[in-house]
FIKEMI-627802 format. One record per residue (C-alpha): residue in three letters; x, y, z. Coordinates in steps of 0.05 Angstrom, whole numbers, plus 5000, padded with zeros to 4 digits. Each point is the difference from the previous one (the first is absolute). Layout:
ALAXYZ
...
END
This chain:
UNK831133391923
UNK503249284992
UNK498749585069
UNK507649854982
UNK502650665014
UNK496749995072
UNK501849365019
UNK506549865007
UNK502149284988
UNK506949645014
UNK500949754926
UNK501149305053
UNK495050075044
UNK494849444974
UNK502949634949
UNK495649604945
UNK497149425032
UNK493349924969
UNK500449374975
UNK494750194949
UNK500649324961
UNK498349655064
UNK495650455032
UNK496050284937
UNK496149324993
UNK499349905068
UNK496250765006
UNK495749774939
UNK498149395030
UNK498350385065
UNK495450544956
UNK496549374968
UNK498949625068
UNK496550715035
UNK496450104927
UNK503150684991
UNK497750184936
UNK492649705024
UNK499850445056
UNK501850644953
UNK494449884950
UNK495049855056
UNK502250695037
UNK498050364933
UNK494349554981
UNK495350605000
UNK504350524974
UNK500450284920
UNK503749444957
UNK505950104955
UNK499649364954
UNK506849834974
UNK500249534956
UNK506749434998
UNK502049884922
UNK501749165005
UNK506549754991
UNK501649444954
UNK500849365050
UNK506649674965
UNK506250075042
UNK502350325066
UNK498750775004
UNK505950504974
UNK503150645022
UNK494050254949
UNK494049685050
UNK503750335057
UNK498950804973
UNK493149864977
UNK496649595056
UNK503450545047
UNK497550514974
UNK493249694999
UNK501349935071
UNK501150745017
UNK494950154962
UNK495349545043
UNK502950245073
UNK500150704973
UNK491949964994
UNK499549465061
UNK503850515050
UNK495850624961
UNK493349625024
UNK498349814940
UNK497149264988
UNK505349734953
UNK499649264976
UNK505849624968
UNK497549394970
UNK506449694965
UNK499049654935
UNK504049604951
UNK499449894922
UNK499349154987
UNK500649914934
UNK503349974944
UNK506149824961
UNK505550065054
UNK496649415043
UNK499149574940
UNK505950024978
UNK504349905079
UNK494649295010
UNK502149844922
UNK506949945033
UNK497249645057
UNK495749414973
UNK504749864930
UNK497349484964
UNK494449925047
UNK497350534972
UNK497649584937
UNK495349515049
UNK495950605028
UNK493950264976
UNK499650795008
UNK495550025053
UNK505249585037
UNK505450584975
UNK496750545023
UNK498649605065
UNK508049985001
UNK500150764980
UNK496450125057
UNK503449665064
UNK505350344962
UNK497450605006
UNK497649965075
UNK507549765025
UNK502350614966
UNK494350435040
UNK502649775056
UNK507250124987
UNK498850794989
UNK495250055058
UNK505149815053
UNK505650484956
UNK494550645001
UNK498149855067
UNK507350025022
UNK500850714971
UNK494850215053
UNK494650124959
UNK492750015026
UNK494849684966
UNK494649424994
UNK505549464981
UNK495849495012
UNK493850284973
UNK503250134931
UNK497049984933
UNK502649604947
UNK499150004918
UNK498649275005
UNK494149945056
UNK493949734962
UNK496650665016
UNK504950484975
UNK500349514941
UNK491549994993
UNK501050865004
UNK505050004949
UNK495349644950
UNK495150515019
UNK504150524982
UNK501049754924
UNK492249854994
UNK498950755008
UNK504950094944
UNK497249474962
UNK492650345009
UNK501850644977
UNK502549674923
UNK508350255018
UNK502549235009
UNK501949764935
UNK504049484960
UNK504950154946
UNK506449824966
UNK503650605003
UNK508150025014
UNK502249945076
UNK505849935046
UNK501249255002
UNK505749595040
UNK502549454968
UNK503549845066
UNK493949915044
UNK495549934926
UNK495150575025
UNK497850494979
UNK500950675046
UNK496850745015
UNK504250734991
UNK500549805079
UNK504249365004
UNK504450324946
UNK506850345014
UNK505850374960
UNK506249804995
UNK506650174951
UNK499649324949
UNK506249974939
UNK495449954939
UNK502350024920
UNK498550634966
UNK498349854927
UNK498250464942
UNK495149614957
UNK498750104917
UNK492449904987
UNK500350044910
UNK493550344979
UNK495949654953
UNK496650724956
UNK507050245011
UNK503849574970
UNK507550125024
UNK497850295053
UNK500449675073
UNK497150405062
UNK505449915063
UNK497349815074
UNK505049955064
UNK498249545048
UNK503749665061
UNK495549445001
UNK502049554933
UNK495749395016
UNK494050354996
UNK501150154926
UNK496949334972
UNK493750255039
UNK500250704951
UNK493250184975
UNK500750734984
UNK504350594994
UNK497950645044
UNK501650774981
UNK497950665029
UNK495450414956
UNK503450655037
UNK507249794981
UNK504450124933
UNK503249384970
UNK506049984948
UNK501149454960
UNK508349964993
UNK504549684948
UNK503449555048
UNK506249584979
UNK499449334993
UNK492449995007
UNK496650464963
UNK494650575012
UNK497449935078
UNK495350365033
UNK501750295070
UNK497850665038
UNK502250704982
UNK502150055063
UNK503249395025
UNK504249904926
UNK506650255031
UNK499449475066
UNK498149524948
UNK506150044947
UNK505250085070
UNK497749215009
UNK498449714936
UNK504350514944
UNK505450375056
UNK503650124929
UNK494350454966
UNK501450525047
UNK505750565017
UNK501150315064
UNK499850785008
UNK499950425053
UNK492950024995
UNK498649355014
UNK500549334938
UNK498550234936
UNK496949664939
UNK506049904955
UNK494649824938
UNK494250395010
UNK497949764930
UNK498749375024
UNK493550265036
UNK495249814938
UNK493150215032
UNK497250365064
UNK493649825017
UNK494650125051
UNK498149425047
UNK493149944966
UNK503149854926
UNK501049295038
UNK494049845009
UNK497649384962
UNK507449794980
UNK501749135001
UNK505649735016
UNK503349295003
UNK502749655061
UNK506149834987
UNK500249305037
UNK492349694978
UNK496250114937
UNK495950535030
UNK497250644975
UNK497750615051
UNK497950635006
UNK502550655029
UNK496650345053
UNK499650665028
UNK499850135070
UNK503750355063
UNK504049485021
UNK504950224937
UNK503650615043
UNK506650274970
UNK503149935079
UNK505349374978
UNK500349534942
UNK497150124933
UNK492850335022
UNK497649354965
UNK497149485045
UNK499949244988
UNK493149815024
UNK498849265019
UNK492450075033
UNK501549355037
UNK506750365038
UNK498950575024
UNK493750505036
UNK501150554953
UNK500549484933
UNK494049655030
UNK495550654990
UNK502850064931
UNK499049344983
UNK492750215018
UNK499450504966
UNK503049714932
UNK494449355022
UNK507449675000
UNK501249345036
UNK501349975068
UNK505549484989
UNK505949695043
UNK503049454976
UNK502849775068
UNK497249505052
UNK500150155078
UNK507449775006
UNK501750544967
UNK501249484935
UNK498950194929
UNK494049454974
UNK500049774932
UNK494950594980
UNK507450414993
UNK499949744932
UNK506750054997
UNK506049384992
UNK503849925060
UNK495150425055
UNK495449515027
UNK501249805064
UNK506050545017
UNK499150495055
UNK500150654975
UNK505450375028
UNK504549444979
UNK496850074930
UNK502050805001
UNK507149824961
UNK496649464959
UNK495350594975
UNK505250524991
UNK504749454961
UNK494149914949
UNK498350644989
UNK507050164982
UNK500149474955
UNK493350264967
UNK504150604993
UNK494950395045
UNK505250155060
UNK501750804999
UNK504749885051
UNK507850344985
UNK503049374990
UNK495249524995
UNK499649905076
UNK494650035045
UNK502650555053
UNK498749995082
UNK496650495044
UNK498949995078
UNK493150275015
UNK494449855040
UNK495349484996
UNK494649685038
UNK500749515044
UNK495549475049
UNK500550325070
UNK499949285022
UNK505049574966
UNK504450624973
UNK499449694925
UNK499050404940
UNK492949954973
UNK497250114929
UNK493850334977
UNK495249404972
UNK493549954975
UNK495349625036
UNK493049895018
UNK498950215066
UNK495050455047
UNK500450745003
UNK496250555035
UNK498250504954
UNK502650785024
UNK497050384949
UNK492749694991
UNK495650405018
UNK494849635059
UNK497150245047
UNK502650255070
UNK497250005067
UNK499350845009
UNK503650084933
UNK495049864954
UNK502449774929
UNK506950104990
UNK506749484996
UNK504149745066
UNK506250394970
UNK496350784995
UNK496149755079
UNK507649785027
UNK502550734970
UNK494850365023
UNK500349625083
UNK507750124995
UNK498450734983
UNK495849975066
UNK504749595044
UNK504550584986
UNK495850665017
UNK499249635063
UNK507850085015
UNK498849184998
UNK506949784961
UNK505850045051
UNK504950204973
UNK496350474953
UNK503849644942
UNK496949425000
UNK494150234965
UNK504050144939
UNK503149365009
UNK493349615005
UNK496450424947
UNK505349804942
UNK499349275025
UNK492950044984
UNK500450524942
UNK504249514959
UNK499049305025
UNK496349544943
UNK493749575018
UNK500849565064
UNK501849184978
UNK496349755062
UNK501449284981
UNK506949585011
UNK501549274981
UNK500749665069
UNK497949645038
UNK499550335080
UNK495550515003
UNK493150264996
UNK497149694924
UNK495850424958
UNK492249745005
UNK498749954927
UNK498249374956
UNK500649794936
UNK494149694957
UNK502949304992
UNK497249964928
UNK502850704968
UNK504350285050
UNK495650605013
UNK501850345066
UNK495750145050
UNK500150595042
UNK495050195058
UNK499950365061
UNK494449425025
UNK505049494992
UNK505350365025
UNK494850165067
UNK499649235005
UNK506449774991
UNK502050565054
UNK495449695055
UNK502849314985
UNK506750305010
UNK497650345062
UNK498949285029
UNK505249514966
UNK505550504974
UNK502450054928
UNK502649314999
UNK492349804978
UNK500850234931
UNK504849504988
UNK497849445057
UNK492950044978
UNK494050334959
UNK498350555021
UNK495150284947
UNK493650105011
UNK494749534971
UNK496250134937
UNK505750404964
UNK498850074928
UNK505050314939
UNK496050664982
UNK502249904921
UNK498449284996
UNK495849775054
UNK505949525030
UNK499949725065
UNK508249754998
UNK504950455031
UNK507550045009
UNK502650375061
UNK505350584982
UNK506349795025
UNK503650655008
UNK499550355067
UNK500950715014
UNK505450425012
UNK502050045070
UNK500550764992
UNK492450005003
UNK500449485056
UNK502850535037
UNK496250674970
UNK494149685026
UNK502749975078
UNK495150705017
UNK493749604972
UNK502449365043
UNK502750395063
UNK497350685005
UNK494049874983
UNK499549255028
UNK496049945071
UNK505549595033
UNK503350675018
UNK494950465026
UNK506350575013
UNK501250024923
UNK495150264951
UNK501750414933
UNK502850314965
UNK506349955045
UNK502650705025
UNK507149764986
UNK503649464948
UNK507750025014
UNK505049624956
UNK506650024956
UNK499450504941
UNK500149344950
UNK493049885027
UNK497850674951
UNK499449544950
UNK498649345042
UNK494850005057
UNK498050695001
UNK498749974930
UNK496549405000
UNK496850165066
UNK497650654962
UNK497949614942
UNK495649585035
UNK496650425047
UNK498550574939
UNK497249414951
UNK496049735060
UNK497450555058
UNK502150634940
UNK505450195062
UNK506749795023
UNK500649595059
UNK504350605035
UNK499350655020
UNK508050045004
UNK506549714969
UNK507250015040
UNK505649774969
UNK506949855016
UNK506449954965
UNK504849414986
UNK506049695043
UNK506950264977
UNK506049895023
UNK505450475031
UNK503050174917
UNK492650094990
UNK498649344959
UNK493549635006
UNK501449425049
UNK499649234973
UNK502749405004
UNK503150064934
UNK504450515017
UNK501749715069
UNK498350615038
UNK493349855030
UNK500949755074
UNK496949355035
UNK494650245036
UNK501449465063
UNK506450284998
UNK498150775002
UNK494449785062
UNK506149615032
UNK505150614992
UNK495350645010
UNK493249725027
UNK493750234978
UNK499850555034
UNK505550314963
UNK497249784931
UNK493650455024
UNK504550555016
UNK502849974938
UNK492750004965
UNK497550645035
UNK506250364998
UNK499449814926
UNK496850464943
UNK495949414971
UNK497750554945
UNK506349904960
UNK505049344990
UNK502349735087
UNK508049895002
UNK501749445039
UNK507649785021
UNK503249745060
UNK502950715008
UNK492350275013
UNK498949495039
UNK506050095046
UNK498050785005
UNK493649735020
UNK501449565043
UNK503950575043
UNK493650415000
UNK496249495023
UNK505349905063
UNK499550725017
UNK492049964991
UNK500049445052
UNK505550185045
UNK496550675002
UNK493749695022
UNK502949595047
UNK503850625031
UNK493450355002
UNK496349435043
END
C-alpha cells in the first residue's frame, strides 16, 4: 500500500519551500566539511569491495543534461553498495587530451600561437585543461555526488602518462604495432587523422554518377561503375566484380556495349536509359531485349583492361566481394588510396596505395590532371563530373550528375565531413596472431570474441543487448590507427634512423621513455632528449635519430585508465578488473572497446567483469536533445528551476536501459512528487 493512501494530506498543508537552489550547495558543503563520504568508506574499510570503475569525461566545457544521467547513476550505484556494506570507492577521473583542447587555446593565443614552441603549447593545453577540471568538479559535486573530487585521476598526470607508454610497449613487444600506408578516416578540418571511434554518421547531399570505363580487349565495350564520390575517380586503379554474380553487356544508346550486373540492369537503365524500358504490371520491362549481346559469369572478367577516361592510364579488373548486386551496377570503382575495402584490393592486385590529396583535404600535383592541384575535393566533385561528361564517359540521363541524401561520416568533434585518405600512420594489428597472456597464440580480434563470449555467460552485459552491440563493434572494426597528427597528447616512443629513416621500435625504449615520463611528464619528448644513450640503427649501425612526432590517440589515453587506476597503488580500494564499467551505449564502440582492446592485447582479459549501459537524452517528441535543434535545456537553469534533487528523481525513476525523455512537462510532474515526498516526510516527523 501507497503511504499516500494512509496519510491524508491538505493538498495546502506544506507548500514547496525547499529552496533547493539555495540549500542544495549549502548541504554539499556541509557533507564535505563532516567528510561524509570519508567516514562511509572508513565504516566499510574491512568489508568485501565492489570496485566500480568512473569512465572520464572529456574536460572542455561546462557539464550537460547528458553528465547529469550518467554521473547520477554512478552515484546510486556507489550509495547502493556504500549503504549495502560494501567498500565502494569513487575515484573521479577526466580524459586531458586531445583535439577539443587544442583547438578552444588555438582560439585563445591567435597569432601567438606562431612564437611558442610545443612544449610551451602543451604547457597552455594543460592549464587549460586543469581550469576545465575544476569547472566540472564544482558542477558534479553540486549534483550530490560522492566521491574523491579532490583525489581524482587525470589523463595528463605524468604517471598516468608514463602507464600509458607502458601499455603500447607491451604491444610493441609482442610484434602487433606496426606502420603502414593504408587508407584512413582523415579531417581536413582539424588535418588528423581519426579512429572508427571519433567518427559519426550523418545524412550529407552527395552527386550520384554512373561512370563509362571503355575496355581495352573489348574494344566497344565500356564496363559501368556508380559511385557518389566523383573526386575520387582520378585516384581509379582498378575495376572490381563478383566471381558469384552474372553480368550482361547491353547495347546502350549513345554509348555503346556496357557491362553492368544481371541483376541491377533494370535500376541501371531507370537512371541512365529511363527510355529503354516499358512499364507493365509486372514491374519495367526491357523494351529491346536484343540489345543484351552477352551474359557472362563474373569470372569471364577476370584479367580484362580498361582506360581511365580522364589520365592516360591502363588497369585491371579485379574480382572480389566488395562487387554485391545490392545498388549500383555490382561493379566497383576501386581507388586503393580511398577507401578500406579498395585498400585490400589494391593489395591484393600489389596495386598502389595512392591518394593524390594532401592533409587539407587538397588535391597535390600527383592528380595529374589540368586544373586539380590545389582544389579541395568536394569542391572539385562538379569539376570531375563536368569532364567526364565531356570525355563522353557520364551515364547519367541527361548528362547531369544527380543528388542523393545519405549518410556519411563525420568528425564527432568539429561536425565536418571527412574523407578516406591514405596515409602513413601507426596501427595495431587485430588479426596477427601473437601471443596472449592465458591465450596462447591467437589474434586480439578471436581473444576480444572469445572474453565477450565470457563477459556474457556471466550475465555481465546489462542490458543483455549490449553484447551483440559490442561484439559487431569488434567483429567488423578494421586495424586500430593508434597515431594522430597533433600536437597534445601522449607521443609515440619510436625514432627514426637519421640517415635512412628506418624506424625503430622497442619495448626497452618505450620502458625508458615511460620512467622519464613518470618524473617530467610527456612534455620531455619535445623539451628534451629523452633516449637512452648508446642507441644504434639495427640496419645500418646509426647513432642519429629523429623523434616521431605523432602522438597517440586519446582513445587509448583513456583504454588504458584500469592499468593506471585499478591497478595503480595510489588507490588501495580499487584493484581489477573492475566489477562494474557504466557509460552511454556510444561507448560500445569507444571506451569499452578500447578498454577491451587494451586489457585482452596486454593481461589476455578485459579490464571488467561487467558492462551497464544507458540510453540517450530525448526530448518530450522523442528527438535526441542538442543544441542544434534548440531543445536541450541549460543545465544552471534546470538546477535553478527543479534543483538537483529533482534531476535525481528524474534519473531513478528513469529506465536508463532504453533512450531518458526529458521536458519541462516531466519535470513539473516531478517536481509535484517530490513535494508530496517531502511534505510527507515532514508530516511523518
Amino acid at each position: 500500500m501507497d503511504i499516500k493512501d494512509t496519510v491524508h494530506l491538505p493538498k495546502t498543508s506544506f507548500p514547496m519551500r525547499a529552496a533547493l537552489s539555495e540549500n542544495e550547495p549549502k548541504q554539499v558543503q556541509a557533507w564535505q566539511d563532516e567528510k561524509l563520504y570519508e567516514r562511509l568508506l572508513e565504516k566499510n574499510a574491512s568489508a568485501q569491495k565492489f570496485v566500480f570503475h568512473d569512465g572520464p569525461p572529456y574536460a572542455n566545457g561546462s557539464i550537460h543534461q547528458g553528465h547529469f544521467l550518467n554521473k547520477i547513476l554512478k552515484d546510486l550505484v556507489v550509495k547502493y553498495h556504500l549503504m549495502s556494506g560494501h567498500l565502494t570507492d569513487f575515484v573521479p577521473g577526466w580524459d586531458c587530451h586531445g583535439l577539443p583542447i587544442e583547438r578552444q587555446v588555438d582560439k585563445q593565443l591567435g597569432a601567438k600561437k606562431r612564437e611558442l614552441t610545443p612544449g610551451q603549447f602543451r604547457r597552455a593545453c594543460r592549464k587549460y585543461a586543469e581550469e576545465q577540471i575544476e569547472v566540472q568538479r564544482r558542477e558534479f559535486m553540486r549534483l550530490g555526488v560522492f566521491g574523491r573530487w579532490f583525489e581524482p585521476y587525470t589523463t595528463m598526470a605524468y604517471r598516468y602518462e608514463g602507464q600509458i607508454v607502458r601499455e603500447l610497449a607491451k604491444f610493441a613487444k609482442a610484434g602487433a604495432l606496426y606502420r603502414r600506408k593504408r587508407p584512413v578516416h582523415w579531417c581536413f578540418h582539424d588535418v588528423t587523422a581519426l579512429a572508427e571511434a571519433e567518427v559519426e554518421y550523418a545524412d550529407k547531399t552527395s552527386p550520384s554518377i554512373y561512370v563509362r570505363f571503355a575496355l581495352v580487349n573489348q574494344p566497344g565495350w565500356g564496363l559501368a561503375v556508380w559511385t557518389t564520390t566523383p573526386w575520387t575517380i582520378p585516384a581509379n586503379l582498378a575495376v572490381t566484380a563478383n566471381p558469384d554474380l552474372q553480368y550482361v553487356a547491353y547495347q546502350l544508346p549513345n554509348h555503346g556495349v556496357t557491362v553492368v550486373a544481371k541483376d541491377l540492369l533494370h535500376a541501371f537503365l531507370r537512371e541512365t536509359a529511363p527510355a529503354e524500358l516499358e512499364k507493365t504490371e509486372c514491374g519495367d520491362k526491357l523494351k529491346h531485349p536484343e540489345r543484351v549481346i552477352k551474359t557472362m559469369q563474373g569470372t569471364e572478367l577476370n584479367g580484362w583492361k580498361y582506360r581511365h577516361p580522364l589520365v592516360a592510364r591502363e588497369s585491371p579488373v579485379a574480382l572480389g566481394a566488395p562487387a554485391t548486386a545490392e545498388t549500383g551496377t555490382g561493379l566497383v570503382h576501386t581507388a586503393p588510396g580511398h577507401g578500406e575495402d579498395d585498400f585490400h584490393m589494391g593489395v591484393e592486385y600489389g596495386l598502389p596505395i595512392w591518394a593524390p590529396v594532401d592533409g587539407y583535404g587538397k588535391f597535390t600535383s600527383d592528380v595529374g590532371i589540368e586544373g586539380l592541384a590545389g582544389v579541395k575535393v568536394f569542391d572539385a566533385n562538379p569539376k570531375i563530373v563536368e569532364m567526364l561528361a565531356r570525355a563522353g564517359a557520364l551515364l547519367n540521363h541527361g548528362g547531369k550528375a544527380f543528388e542523393i541524401r545519405h549518410s556519411y561520416p563525420h568528425c564527432w568533434r568539429c561536425k565536418n565531413p571527412v574523407i578516406f585518405r591514405a596515409t602513413d600512420q601507426w596501427w595495431l594489428g587485430l588479426d596477427l596472431e601473437i601471443e596472449l597472456p592465458g591465450r596462447g597464440r591467437t589474434t586480439i580480434r578471436k581473444a576480444c570474441l572469445a572474453e565477450i563470449d565470457e563477459i556474457d555467460q556471466r550475465g555481465g552485459f546489462i542490458p543483455g543487448w549490449g553484447r551483440e552491440r559490442i561484439r559487431g563493434m569488434v567483429e567488423n572494426r578494421p586495424d586500430w590507427c593508434v597515431s594522430r597528427q597533433r600536437a597534445w597528447g601522449v607521443p609515440i616512443p619510436v625514432v627514426y634512423c637519421a640517415a635512412d629513416r628506418e624506424p625503430l621500435v622497442s619495448a626497452e625504449l618505450m620502458e625508458h621513455v615511460a620512467r622519464v615520463f613518470d618524473e617530467e611528464g610527456a612534455d620531455a619528448w619535445f623539451d628534451k632528449d629523452p633516449l637512452p644513450k648508446n642507441l644504434k640503427c639495427a640496419k645500418c649501425g646509426g647513432t642519429k635519430f629523429e623523434k616521431e612526432s605523432d602522438i597517440l590517440d586519446v582513445w587509448f589515453d583513456s583504454g588504458s585508465s584500469f592499468a593506471a587506476v585499478l591497478e595503480h597503488g595510489k588507490w588501495p580500494t580499487l584493484s581489477a578488473p573492475a566489477d562494474l564499467y557504466l557509460e552511454g551505449s556510444d561507448q560500445h564502440r569507444g571506451w569499452f572497446n578500447s578498454s577491451l582492446t587494451i586489457g585482452v592485447g596486454t593481461r589476455g582479459h578485459a579490464p571488467y567483469k561487467a558492462v551497464l549501459t544507458h540510453g540517450f537524452l530525448v526530448d518530450g517528441e522523442g528527438r535526441k536533445l542538442s543544441k542544434s535543434l534548440g531543445n536541450a535545456p541549460d543545465p544552471k537553469e534546470l538546477l535553478k528551476k527543479y534543483g538537483a534533487e529533482v534531476m535525481r528523481i528524474w534519473v531513478a525513476a528513469s529506465d536508463y536501459r532504453s533512450d531518458i525523455a526529458w521536458s519541462p512537462k516531466i519535470g513539473d510532474t516531478l517536481t509535484e512528487g517530490y513535494r508530496t515526498i517531502r511534505n510527507t516526510l515532514r508530516y511523518c516527523l
